[in-house]
C-alpha positions in Angstrom: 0.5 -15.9 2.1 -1.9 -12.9 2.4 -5.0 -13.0 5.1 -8.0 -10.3 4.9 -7.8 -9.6 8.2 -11.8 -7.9 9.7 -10.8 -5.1 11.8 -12.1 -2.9 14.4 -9.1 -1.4 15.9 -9.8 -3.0 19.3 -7.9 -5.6 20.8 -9.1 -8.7 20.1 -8.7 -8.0 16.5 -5.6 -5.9 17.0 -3.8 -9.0 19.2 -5.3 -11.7 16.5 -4.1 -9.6 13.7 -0.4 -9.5 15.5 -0.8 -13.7 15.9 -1.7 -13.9 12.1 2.1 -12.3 11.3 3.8 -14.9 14.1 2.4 -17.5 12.0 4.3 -15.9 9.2 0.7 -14.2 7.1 0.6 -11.3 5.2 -1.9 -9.2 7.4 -4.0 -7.3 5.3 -6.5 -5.0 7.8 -10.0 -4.6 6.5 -12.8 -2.0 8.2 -16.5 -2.5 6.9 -18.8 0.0 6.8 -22.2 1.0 5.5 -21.0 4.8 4.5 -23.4 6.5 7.5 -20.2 7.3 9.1 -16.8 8.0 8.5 -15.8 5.9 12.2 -13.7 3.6 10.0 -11.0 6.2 10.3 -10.4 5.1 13.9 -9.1 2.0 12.8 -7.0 2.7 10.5 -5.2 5.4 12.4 -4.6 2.4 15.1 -3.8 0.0 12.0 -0.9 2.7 10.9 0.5 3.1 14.4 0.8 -1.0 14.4 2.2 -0.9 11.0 -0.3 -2.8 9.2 -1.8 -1.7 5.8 -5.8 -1.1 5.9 -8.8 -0.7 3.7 -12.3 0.3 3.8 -15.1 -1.8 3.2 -18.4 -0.5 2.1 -21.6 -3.0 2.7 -24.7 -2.7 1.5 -27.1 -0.1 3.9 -29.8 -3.2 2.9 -27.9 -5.4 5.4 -27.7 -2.4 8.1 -31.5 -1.9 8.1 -32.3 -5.8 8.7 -30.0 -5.5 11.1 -31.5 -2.8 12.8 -34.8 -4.5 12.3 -33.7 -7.4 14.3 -32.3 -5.6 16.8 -35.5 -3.9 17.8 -37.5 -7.1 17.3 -35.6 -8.5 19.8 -35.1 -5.6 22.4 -31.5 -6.6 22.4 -28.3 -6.9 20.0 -27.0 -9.9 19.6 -28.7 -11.3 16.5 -28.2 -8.4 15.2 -24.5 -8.1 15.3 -24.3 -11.6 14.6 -26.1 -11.1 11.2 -23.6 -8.1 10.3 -20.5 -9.7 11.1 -21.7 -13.0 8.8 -23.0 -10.6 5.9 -19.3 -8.8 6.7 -17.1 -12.5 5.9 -19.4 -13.2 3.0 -18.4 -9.7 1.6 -15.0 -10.4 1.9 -14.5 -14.2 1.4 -16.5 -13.6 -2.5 -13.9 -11.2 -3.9 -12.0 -12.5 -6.1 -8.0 -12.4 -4.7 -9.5 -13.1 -1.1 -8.3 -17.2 -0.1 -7.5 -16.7 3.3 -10.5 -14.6 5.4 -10.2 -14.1 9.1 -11.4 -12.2 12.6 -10.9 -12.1 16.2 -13.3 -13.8 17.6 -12.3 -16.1 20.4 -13.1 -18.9 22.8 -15.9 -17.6 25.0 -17.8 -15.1 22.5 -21.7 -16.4 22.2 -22.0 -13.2 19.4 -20.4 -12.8 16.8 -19.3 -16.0 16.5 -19.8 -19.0 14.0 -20.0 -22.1 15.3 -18.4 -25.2 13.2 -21.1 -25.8 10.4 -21.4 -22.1 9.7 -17.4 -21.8 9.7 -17.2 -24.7 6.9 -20.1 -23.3 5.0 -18.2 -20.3 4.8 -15.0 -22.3 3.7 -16.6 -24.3 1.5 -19.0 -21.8 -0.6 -16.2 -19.4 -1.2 -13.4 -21.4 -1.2 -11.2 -20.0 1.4 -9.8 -20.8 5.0 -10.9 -19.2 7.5 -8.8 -18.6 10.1 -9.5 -17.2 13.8 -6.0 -16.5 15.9 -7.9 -16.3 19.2 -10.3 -19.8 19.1 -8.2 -21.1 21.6 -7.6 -18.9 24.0 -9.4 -17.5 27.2 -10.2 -14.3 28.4 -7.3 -14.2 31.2 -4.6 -15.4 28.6 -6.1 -12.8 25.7 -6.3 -9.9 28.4 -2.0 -10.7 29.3 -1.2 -10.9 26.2 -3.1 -7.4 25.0 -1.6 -6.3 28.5 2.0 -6.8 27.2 1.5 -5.4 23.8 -0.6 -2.7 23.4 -1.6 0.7 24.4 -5.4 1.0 25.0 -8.0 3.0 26.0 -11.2 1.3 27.4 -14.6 3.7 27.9 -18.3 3.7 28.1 -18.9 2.3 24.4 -21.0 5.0 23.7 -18.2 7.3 24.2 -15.6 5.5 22.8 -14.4 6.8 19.1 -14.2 3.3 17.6 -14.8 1.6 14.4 -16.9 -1.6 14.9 -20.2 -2.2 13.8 -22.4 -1.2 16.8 -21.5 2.7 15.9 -23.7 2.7 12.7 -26.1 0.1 14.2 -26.8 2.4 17.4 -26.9 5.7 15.0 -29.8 3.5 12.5 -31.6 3.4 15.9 -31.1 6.7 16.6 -32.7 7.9 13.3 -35.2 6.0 13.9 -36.3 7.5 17.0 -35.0 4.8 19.3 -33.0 5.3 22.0 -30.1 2.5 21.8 -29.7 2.3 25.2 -33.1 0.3 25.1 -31.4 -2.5 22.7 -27.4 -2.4 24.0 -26.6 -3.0 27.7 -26.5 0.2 29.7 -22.4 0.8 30.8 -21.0 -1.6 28.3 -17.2 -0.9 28.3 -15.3 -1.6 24.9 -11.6 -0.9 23.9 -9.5 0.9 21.6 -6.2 -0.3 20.9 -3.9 3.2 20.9 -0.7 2.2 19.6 2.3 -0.4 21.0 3.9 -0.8 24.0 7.4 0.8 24.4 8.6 -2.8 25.1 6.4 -4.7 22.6 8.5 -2.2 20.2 
């Protein structure tokens, strides 16, 4: 049984993507993009260090823009994100040879998130499951199990080389002549996961 896996190479997805294989999936990573970047390449260097096969996912700029619209309208990120990572599961869940989509969002997240309605639309328009590893757990219980697995390297997110959808968000702003530190909270600290553990091995 094969899962389309959303990936960012940090370790919510990384440890949700490990979960998906103890449940006995076939973990296929997936990295979307708009094409203003090549930052996708940071995660799949981590997905071949974890031994997981990757692809690239190019999304229309279209949805980038509104994005970035909504992110200035609001003076903050969240809807915007939200609206990317939706647009991101549509993308995915329509193709064809896709009937198991998933992510790593957990428990506590506000954004991105779907709540229940939105996850059965999803489910129900595209015909697939949708399936998210981490629903269940907390933060302490995600952070010991990451703890226990992984290598990873946690900086400033605007110095981090990463692959998740704020890098071509924050660079739309940029272009635009807005500085994204206005929109994104100022010393917001993200991961990276780096490889595995020497006892996870």
């Amino acid at each position: 049984m094969r899962v389309y896996h959303l990936y960012s190479g940090g370790k919510d997805s990384s440890l949700a993507a490990w979960i998906l294989t103890r449940m006995g999936y076939e973990v296929k990573l997936v990295t979307a993009t708009f094409g203003t970047f090549d930052n996708w390449k940071y995660a799949r260097e981590t997905a071949r260090k974890l031994g997981f096969e990757h692809e690239v996912m190019k999304l229309p700029r279209e949805i980038l823009e509104r994005a970035t619209e909504m992110a200035v309208e609001d003076g903050r990120p969240g809807r915007a994100i939200q609206f990317i990572h939706e647009k991101a599961l549509e993308a995915l869940a329509s193709r064809p040879e896709v009937e198991r989509v998933s992510d790593g969002t957990r428990r506590d997240d506000r954004v991105p998130y779907l709540d229940l309605p939105k996850a059965r639309s999803l489910e129900d328009r595209f015909n697939v499951a949708y399936i998210r590893p981490l629903l269940g757990l907390g933060y302490r219980t995600i952070n010991e199990l990451v703890e226990s697995l992984f290598e990873v390297e946690i900086r400033e997110s605007e110095e981090l080389e990463k692959s998740d959808y704020e890098v071509e968000l924050r660079q739309l702003l940029r272009e635009r002549g807005i500085d994204p530190l206005s929109i994104f909270p100022k010393r917001h600290y993200q991961s990276r996961v780096m490889g595995w553990r020497e006892r996870a091995r």
